[in-house]
N, C-alpha and C positions, 0 to 999 in steps of 0.2 A: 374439348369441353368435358373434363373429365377422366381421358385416358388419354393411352398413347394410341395412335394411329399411325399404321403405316400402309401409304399408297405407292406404287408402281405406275408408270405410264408410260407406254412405247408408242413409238408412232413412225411412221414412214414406207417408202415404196415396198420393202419387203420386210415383214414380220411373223418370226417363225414360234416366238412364242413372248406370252405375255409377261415372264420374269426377266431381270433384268439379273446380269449374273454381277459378281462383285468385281471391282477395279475398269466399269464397262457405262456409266451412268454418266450421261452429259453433266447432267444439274441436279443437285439435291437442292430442294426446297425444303428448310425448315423453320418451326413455327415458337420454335423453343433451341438454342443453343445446348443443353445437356442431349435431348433430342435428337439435334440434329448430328452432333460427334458420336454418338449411339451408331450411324449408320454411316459416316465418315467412311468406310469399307468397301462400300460399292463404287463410289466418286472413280471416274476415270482420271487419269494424270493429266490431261487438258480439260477437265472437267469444271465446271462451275458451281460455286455454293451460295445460294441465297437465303441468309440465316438472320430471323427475328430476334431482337436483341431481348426481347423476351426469358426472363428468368422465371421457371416455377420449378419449385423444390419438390422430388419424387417423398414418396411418404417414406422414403428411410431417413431420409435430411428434415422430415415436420416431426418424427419421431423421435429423433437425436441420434437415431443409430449411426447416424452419418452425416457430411460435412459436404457443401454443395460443394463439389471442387472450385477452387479460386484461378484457374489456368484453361478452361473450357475453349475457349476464343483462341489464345494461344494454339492448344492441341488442332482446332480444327485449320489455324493458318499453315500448322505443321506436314498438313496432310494434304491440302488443298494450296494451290498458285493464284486462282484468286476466287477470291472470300469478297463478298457484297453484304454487309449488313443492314439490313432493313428495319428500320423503326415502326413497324405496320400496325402491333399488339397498339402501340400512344396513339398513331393516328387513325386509326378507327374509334380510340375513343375519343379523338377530335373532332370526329366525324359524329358521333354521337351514339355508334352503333359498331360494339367490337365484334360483331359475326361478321364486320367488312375485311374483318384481317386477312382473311382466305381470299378477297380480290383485290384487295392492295398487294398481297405476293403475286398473281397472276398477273397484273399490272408491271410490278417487279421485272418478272420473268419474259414477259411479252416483248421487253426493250431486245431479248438476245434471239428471239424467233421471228421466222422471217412471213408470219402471216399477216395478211393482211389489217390493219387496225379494227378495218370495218367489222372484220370476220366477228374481233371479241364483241362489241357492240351487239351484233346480229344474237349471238349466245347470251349475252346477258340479258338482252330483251326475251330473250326465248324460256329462258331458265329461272328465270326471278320474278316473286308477285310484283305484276303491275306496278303498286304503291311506293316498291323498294327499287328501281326500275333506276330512280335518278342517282339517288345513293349511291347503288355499286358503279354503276357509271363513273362518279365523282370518287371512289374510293380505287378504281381501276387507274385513271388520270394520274391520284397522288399516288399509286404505287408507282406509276413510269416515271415521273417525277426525284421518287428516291433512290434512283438508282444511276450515277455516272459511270459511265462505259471511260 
């Protein structure tokens, strides 16, 4: 919302540190295509990319200075064996509410890890006002939904 962000996440029996180094990264999750080929670098060679089909033009392309590349999707199928494209930025505004995009990817993402369903449920109950509680729920759902294994 506004910038670019970048988050890290490691997890498992032993973790020696919390960077991830490049050519080393199960799954890049990104929320933007230009974005996500930005970090295309780190993706392991049996790695997975789950990337919003989402376009926003950096302020050199609102400027003129520049041209959003037309070949983005390509480049990132170049580098990645498989690529998931996600519709998540449309369906949270189908949903009524685009801050769902961020758990329609984890939705997404959930289909390739082996936690429990319950687990995400427990977290979003934990993590989310009350009021928005059924939302991400339902925005969790349609992310597992968009995604064919």
């Amino acid at each position: 919302r506004g910038g670019s962000v970048v988050s890290q996440l490691r997890f498992g029996e032993y973790i020696f540190s919390p960077l991830i180094e490049e050519t080393s990264a199960d799954f890049i999750i990104g929320f933007e295509k230009l974005e996500t080929l930005r970090y295309i670098h780190f993706l392991s060679p049996k790695g997975r990319v789950l990337v919003d089909s989402l376009q926003i033009s950096p302020m050199p392309v609102l400027t003129g200075a520049m041209e959003y590349p037309k070949d983005v999707m390509e480049r990132i199928r170049a580098r990645a064996k498989n690529v998931y494209v996600i519709d998540a930025f449309n369906k949270a505004k189908e949903l009524g509410e685009t801050r769902t995009q961020n758990v329609i990817m984890l939705g997404a993402v959930s289909r390739f890890l082996k936690f429990p369903l319950e687990l995400y449920k427990m977290a979003i109950e934990k993590n989310v006002k009350a009021k928005f509680v059924r939302l991400n729920l339902k925005a969790f759902n349609e992310g597992r939904k968009l995604v064919r294994k």
